[in-house]
N, C-alpha and C positions, 0 to 999 in steps of 0.2 A: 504494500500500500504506500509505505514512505518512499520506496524506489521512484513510483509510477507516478509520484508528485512531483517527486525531484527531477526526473528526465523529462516532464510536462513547463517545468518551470525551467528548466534549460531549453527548449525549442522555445520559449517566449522571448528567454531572453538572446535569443540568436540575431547578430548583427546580419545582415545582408549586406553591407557595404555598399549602397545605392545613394548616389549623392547626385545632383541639378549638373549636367557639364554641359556649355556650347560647345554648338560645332559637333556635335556626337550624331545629328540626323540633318540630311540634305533636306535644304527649303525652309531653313529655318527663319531666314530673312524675308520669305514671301509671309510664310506665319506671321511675323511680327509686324508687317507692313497690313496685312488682312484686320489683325486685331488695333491697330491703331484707327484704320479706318473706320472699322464699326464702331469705335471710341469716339471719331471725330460725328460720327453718322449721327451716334444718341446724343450729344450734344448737341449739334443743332436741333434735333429733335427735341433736345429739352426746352431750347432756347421757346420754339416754338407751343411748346406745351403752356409754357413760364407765360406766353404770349396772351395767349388764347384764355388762357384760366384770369391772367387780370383784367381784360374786357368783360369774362361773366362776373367778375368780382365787382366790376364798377355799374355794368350794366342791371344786377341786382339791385346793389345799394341803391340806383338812381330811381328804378323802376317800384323800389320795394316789395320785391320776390326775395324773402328771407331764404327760402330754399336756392335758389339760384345763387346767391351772395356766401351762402356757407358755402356750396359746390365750387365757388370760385376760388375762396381760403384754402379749401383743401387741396384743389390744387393745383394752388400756386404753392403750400406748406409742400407737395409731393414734389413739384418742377423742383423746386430748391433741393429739396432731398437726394434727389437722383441726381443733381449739379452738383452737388457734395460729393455723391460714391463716385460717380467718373474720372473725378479733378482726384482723388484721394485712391484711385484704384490701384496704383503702380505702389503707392508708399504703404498701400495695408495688405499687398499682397508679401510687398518685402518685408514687411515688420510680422506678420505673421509665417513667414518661410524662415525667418532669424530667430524667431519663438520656439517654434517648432524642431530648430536642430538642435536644443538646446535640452529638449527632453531625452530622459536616457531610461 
């Protein structure tokens, strides 16, 4: 029984030795050019979301469609949201991949 723990708790703790390398698979630079684009894509895309929700925001308040006027808060609160995670995507990927190696 104790054996069968023990050699259980040695395959957990088995290193693989598998660490992040460039240049280890061809097209990596189209990769990273694909993902920048769709980076710059949802941006704009926010921009225009950012856009769209402050016209129903003003368009509420003015008209007094409380329902239209929350709808526009929210979001514009989302448009912001997602301008956050874009702009901040590259330093929480690396701050949680620097986290991450650091577990043993």
């Amino acid at each position: 029984m104790i054996l069968a723990s023990s050699e259980a708790l040695t395959h957990l703790a088995y290193d693989p030795g598998v660490t992040p390398a460039e240049g280890g698979l061809p097209g990596l630079s189209v990769l990273k050019q694909v993902v920048s684009s769709i980076n710059l894509f949802a941006v704009i895309a926010t921009v225009g979301a950012l856009c769209v929700s402050g016209v129903v925001w003003a368009w509420g308040h003015q008209s007094g469609s409380h329902g239209a006027e929350a709808k526009g808060k929210q979001g514009t609160l989302t448009a912001a949201g997602v301008a956050l995670l874009l702009g901040a995507a590259n330093g929480l990927v690396a701050f949680f991949s620097a986290l991450g190696t650091q577990v043993k």
